[in-house]
C-alpha positions in Angstrom: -57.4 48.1 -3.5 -56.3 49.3 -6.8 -56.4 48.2 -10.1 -54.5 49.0 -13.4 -54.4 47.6 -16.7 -50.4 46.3 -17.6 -51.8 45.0 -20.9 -49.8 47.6 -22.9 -46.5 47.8 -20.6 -46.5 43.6 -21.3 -46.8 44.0 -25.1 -44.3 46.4 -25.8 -41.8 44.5 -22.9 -41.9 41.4 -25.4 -41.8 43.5 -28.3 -38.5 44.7 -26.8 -37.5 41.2 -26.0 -38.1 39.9 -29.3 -36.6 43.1 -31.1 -33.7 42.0 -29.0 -33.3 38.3 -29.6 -34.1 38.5 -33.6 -32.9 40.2 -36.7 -35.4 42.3 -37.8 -34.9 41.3 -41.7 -35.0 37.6 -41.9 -36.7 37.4 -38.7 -34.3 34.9 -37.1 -32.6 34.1 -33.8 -29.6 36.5 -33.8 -26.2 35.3 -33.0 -25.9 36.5 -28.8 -29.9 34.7 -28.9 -28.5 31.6 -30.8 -25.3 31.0 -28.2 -27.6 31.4 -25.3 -30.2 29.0 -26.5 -27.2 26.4 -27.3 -26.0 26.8 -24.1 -28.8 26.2 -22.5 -29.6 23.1 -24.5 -25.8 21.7 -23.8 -26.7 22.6 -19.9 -30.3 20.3 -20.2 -28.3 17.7 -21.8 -25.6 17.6 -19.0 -27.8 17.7 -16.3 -30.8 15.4 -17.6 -28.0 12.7 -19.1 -29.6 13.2 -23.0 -28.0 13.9 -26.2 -29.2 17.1 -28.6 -28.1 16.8 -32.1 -27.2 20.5 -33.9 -27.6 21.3 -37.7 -25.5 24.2 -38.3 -25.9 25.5 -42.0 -24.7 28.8 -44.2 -25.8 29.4 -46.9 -23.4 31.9 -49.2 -24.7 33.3 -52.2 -22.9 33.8 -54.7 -24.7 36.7 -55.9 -23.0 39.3 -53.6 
């Protein structure tokens, strides 16, 4: 039998994940992360006969 330590292989795979999913300045859901998450919420809510609600806001400033 043999044995080996994945510790290091599993951080940087969610480190990838999360580099992937997130903008790396605000630290927030990014767009394709956002849709797929909404999608899967609509899907639940389909299936399971419940109702999510969504609060969608931008925020411009003016500044730019």
């Amino acid at each position: 039998m043999v044995f080996r330590d994945i510790t290091r292989q599993q951080t940087e795979r969610k480190l990838l994940e999360h580099q992937a999913s997130h903008d790396s300045l605000a630290g927030l859901v990014n767009r394709r992360e956002f849709e797929r998450r909404l999608e899967r919420a609509v899907e639940t809510a389909r299936e399971q006969h419940k109702q999510h609600v969504l609060l969608f806001w931008i925020w411009m400033n003016s500044s730019w």
